[in-house]
VOBA-1610 file (N, C-alpha, C; in pm, whole numbers, padded with zeros to 5 digits, always signed):
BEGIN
Unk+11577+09092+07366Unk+11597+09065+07508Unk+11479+08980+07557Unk+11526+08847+07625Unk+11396+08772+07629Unk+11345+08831+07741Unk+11186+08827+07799Unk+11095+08888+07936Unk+11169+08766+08036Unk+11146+08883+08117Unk+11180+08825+08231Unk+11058+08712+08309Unk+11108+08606+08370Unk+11055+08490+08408Unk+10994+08537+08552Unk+10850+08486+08625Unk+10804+08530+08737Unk+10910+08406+08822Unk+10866+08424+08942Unk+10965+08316+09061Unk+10826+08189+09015Unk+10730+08167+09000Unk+10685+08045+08980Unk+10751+07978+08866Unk+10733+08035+08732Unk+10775+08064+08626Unk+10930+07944+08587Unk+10994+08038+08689Unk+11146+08007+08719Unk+11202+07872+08762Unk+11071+07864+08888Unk+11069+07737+08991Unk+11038+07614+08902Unk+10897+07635+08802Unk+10907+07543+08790Unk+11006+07487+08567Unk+11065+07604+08536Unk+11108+07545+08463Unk+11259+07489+08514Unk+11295+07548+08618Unk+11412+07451+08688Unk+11335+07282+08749Unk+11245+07312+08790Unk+11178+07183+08844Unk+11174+07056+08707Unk+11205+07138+08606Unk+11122+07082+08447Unk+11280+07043+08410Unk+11404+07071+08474Unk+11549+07065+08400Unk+11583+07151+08281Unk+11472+07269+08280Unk+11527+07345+08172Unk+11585+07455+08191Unk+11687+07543+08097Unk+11736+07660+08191Unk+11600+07793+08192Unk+11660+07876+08282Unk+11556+07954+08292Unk+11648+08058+08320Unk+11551+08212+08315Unk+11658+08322+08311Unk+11747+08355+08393Unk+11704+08294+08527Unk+11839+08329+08659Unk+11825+08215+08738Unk+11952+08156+08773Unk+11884+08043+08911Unk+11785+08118+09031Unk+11677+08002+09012Unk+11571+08060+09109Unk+11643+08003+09268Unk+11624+08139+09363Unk+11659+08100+09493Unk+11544+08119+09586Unk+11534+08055+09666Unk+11453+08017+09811Unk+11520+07975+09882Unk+11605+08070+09946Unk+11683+08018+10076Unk+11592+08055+10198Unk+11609+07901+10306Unk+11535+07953+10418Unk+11573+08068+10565Unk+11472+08121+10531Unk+11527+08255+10584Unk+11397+08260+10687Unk+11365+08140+10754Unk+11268+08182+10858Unk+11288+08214+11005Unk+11395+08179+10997Unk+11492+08184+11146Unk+11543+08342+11126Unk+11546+08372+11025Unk+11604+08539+11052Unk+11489+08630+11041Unk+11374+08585+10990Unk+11261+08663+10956Unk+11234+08668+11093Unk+11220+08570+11174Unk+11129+08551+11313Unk+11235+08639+11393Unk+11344+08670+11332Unk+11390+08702+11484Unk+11439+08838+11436Unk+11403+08897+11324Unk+11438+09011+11304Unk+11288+09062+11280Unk+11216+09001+11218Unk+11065+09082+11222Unk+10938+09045+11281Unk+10947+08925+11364Unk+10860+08888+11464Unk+10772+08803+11369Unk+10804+08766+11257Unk+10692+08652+11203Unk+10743+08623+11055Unk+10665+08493+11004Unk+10755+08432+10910Unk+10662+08423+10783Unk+10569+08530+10768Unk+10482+08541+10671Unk+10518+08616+10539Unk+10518+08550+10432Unk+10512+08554+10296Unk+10512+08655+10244Unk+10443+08749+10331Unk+10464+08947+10218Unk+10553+08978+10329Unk+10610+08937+10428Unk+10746+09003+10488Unk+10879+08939+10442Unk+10853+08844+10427Unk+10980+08802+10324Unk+10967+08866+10187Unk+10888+08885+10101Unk+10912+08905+09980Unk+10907+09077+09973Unk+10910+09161+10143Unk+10903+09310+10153Unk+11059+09274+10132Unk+11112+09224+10225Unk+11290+09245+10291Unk+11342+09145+10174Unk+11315+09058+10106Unk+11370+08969+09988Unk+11294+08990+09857Unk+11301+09084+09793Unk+11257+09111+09668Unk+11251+09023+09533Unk+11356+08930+09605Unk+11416+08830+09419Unk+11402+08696+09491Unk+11305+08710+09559Unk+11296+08535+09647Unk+11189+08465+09522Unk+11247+08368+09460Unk+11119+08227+09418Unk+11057+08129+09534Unk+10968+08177+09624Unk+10928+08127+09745Unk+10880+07959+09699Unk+10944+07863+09722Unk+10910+07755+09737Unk+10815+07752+09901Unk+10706+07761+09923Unk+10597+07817+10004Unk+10573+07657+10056Unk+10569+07643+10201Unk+10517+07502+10244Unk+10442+07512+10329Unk+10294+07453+10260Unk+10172+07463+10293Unk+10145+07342+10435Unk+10104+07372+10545Unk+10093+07282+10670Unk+09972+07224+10699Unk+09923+07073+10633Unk+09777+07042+10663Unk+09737+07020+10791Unk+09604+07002+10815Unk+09548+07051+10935Unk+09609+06887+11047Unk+09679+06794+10938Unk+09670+06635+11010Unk+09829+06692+11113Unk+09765+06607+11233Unk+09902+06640+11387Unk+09975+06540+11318Unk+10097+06616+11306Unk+10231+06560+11290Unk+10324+06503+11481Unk+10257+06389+11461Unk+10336+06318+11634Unk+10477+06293+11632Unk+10539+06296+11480Unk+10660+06262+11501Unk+10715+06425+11498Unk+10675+06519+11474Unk+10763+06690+11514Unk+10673+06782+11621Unk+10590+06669+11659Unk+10531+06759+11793Unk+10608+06679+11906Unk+10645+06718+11951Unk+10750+06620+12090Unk+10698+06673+12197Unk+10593+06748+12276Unk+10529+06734+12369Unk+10340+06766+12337Unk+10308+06650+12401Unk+10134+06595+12395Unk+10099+06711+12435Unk+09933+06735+12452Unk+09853+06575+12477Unk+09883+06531+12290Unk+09834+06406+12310Unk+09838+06341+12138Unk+09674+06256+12147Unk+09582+06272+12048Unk+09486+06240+12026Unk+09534+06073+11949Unk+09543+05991+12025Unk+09579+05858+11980Unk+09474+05723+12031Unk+09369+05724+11975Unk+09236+05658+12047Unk+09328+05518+12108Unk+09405+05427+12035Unk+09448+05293+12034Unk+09577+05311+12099Unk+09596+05401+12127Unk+09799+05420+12185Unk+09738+05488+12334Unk+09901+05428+12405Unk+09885+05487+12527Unk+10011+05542+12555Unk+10000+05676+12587Unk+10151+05750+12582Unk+10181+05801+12727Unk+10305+05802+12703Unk+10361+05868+12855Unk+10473+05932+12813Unk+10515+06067+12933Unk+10549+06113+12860Unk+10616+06186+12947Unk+10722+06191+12990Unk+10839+06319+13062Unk+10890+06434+12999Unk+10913+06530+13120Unk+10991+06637+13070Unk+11074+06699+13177Unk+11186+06721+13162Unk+11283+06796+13278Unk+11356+06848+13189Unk+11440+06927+13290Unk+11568+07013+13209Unk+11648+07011+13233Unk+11746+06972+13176Unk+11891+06959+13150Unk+11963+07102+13090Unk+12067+07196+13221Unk+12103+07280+13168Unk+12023+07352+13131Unk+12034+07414+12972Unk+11904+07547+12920Unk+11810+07438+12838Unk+11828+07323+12832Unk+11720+07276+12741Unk+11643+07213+12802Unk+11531+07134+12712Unk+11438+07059+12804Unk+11473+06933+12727Unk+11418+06791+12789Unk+11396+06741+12772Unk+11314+06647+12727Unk+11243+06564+12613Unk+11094+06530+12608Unk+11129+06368+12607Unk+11102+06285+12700Unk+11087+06139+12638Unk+10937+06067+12624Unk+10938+05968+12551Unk+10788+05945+12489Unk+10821+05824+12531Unk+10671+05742+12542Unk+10669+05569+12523Unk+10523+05587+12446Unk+10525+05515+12379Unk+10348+05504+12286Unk+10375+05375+12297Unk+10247+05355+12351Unk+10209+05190+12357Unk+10138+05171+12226Unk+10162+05084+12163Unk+10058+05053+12040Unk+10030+04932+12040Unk+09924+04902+11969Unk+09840+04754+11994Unk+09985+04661+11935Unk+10042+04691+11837Unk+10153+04676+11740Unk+10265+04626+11838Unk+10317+04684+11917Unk+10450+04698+12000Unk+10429+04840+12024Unk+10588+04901+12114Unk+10622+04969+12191Unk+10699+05063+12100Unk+10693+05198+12081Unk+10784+05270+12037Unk+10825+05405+12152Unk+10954+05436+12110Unk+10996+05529+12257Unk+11082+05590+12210Unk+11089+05750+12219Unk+11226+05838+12169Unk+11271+05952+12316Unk+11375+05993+12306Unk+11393+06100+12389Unk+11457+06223+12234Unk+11395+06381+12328Unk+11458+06488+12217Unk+11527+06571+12318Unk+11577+06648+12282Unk+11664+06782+12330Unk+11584+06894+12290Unk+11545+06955+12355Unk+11474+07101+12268Unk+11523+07229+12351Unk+11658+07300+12256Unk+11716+07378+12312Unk+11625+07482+12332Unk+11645+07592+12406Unk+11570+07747+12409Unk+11608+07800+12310Unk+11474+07901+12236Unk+11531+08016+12152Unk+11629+08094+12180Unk+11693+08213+12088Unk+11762+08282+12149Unk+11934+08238+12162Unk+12033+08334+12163Unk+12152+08303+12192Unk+12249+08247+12098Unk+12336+08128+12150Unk+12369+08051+12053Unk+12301+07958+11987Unk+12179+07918+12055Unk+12097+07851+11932Unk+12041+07891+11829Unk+11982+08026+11809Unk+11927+08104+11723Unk+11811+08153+11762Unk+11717+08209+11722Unk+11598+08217+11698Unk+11505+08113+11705Unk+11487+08002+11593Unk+11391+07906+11616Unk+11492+07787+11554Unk+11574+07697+11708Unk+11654+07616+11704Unk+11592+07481+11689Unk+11632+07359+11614Unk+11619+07246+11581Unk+11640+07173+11701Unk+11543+07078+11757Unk+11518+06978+11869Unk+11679+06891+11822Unk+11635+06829+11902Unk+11799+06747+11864Unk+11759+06598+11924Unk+11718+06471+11825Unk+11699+06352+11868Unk+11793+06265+11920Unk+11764+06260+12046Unk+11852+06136+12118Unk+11837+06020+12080Unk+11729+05959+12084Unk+11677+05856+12059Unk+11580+05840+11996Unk+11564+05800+11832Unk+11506+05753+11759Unk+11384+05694+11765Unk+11288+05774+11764Unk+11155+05663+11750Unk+11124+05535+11675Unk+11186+05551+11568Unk+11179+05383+11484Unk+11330+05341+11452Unk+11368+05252+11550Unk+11446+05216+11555Unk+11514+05065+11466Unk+11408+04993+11389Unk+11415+04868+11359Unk+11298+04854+11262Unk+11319+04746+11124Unk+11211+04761+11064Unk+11067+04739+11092Unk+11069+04659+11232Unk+10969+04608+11291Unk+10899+04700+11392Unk+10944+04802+11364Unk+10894+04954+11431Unk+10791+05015+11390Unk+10749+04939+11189Unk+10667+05024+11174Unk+10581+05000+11184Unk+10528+04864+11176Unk+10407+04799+11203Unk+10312+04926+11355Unk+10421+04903+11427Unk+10366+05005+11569Unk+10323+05126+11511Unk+10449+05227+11453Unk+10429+05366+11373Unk+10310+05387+11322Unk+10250+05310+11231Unk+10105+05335+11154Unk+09994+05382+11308Unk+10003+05327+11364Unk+09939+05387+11478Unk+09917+05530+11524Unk+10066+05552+11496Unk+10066+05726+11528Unk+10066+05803+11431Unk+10026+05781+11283Unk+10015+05862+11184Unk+09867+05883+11153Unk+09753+05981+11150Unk+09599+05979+11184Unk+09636+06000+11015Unk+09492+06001+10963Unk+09444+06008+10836Unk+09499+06164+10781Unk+09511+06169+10637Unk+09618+06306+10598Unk+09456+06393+10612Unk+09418+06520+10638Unk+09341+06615+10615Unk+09391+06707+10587Unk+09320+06757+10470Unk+09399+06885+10361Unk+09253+06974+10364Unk+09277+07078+10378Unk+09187+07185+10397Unk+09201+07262+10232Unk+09109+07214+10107Unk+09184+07259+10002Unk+09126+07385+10004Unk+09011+07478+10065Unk+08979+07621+10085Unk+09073+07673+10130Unk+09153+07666+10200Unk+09273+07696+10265Unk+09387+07674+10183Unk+09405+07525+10124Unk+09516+07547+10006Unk+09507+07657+09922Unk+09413+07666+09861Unk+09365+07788+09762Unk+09377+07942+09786Unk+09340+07969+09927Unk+09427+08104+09955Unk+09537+08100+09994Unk+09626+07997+10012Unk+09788+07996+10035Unk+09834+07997+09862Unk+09788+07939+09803Unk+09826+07935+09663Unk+09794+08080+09607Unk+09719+08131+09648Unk+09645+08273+09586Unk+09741+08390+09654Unk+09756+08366+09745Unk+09861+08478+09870Unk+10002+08477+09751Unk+10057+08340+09741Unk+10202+08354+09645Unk+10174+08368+09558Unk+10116+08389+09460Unk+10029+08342+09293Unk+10189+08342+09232Unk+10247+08439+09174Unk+10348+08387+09078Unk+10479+08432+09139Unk+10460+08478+09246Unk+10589+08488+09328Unk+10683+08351+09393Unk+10607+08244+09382Unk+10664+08097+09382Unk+10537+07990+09350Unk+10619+07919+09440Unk+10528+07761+09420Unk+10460+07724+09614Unk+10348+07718+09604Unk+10271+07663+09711Unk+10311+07473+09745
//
């Protein structure tokens, strides 16, 4: 009887195209964790999901401007503006970033938790921030330098050790 494979183990000899002893699963289950146990941390999933291969996604410390949809935004060279009202139960966010580059501008939908949206519901883009290839020249503007905290990688990697992949 061959030993049984850990969820890293698993993850990555599927990652490798080879078979391995069970299909490894990581379904996302953070929308039910949050709203059934008040938080979406790694030994509460693997209390209530025992046979999870946690594909684990580590969040560096660099501001993501394109999934933060309301400022302030630390943009030394951009000049942003920025609305919000509500429509119905949701809000609204529209952006303009001035960049030395050109002009980029999106509107989102950001429904409320709760209800028929769920727990922790997906914004919903109206309008596209890069709209044209000549969009990105502007874009580089709003992406700051990547910062990875690897002391911090290292206890996220250490928290899952062979229960998945960091």
């Amino acid at each position: 009887m061959a030993s049984e494979l850990t969820g890293r183990q698993r993850l990555l000899t599927a990652i490798d195209h080879r078979e391995a002893d069970r299909v490894p699963i990581s379904p996302r289950l953070y929308a039910w964790l949050w709203g059934n146990c008040g938080n979406i941390e790694p030994e509460t999933l693997f209390k209530w999901f025992p046979d999870v291969d946690l594909m684990h996604v580590y969040e560096s410390e660099t501001p993501n401007i394109l999934e933060s949809f309301v400022g302030p935004y630390n943009l030394p060279e951009v000049h942003v503006e920025q609305q919000l009202w509500s429509e119905g139960d949701c809000e609204i966010v529209e952006r303009t970033f001035q960049t030395p580059a050109g002009v980029l501008h999106d509107r989102t939908r950001i429904p409320p938790p709760g209800r028929e949206y769920g727990p922790m519901p997906n914004p919903q883009q109206l309008e596209c921030l890069v709209k044209t290839p000549g969009d990105l020249q502007a874009l580089r503007f709003l992406l700051p330098p990547i910062r990875v905290d690897a002391d911090r990688l290292q206890q996220e990697m250490t928290r899952i050790g062979e229960r998945g992949l960091t």
